[in-house]
C-alpha positions as CSV (number, residue, x, y, z in Angstrom):
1,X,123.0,71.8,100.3
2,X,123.7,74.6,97.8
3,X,120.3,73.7,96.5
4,X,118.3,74.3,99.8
5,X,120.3,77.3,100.4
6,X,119.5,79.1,97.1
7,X,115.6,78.3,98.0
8,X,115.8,80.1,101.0
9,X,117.6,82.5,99.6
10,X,115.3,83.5,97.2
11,X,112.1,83.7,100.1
12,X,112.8,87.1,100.5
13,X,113.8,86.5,104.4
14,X,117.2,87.6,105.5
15,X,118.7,83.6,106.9
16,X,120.5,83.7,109.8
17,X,123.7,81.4,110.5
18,X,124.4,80.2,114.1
19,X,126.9,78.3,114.8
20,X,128.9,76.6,117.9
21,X,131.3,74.5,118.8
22,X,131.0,70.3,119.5
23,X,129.2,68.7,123.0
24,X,127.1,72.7,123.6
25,X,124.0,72.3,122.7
26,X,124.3,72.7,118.7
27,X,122.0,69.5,118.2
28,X,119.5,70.1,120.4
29,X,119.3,74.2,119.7
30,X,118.7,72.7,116.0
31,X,116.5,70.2,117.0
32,X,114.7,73.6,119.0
33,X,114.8,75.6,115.9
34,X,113.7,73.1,113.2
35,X,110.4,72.0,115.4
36,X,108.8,75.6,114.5
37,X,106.9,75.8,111.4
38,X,108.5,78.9,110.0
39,X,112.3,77.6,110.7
40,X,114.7,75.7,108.2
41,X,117.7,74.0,109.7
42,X,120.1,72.7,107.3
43,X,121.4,69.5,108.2
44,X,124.9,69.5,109.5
C-alpha cells in the first residue's frame, strides 16, 4: 500500500482521502470512483 501511495504521491496531483463508515455506500462509491480513467482507489 505504502508503495502505491508514494506513486501517487509523487504525480504532482494533490490525492484526496474519503472515507465512511460500514453498510453506506463505501464499496460502491469506490467501485464509482475507480471506473474513471483518471481515478486510483486504493484497495481497502
Amino acid at each position: 500500500m505504502w508503495k502505491q501511495l508514494r506513486q501517487i504521491f509523487t504525480m504532482n496531483q494533490t490525492p484526496i482521502l474519503i472515507g465512511g463508515c460500514g453498510r453506506t455506500g463505501t464499496s460502491l462509491m469506490t467501485a464509482i470512483l475507480d471506473a474513471h480513467p483518471d481515478i486510483y482507489c486504493i484497495p481497502a
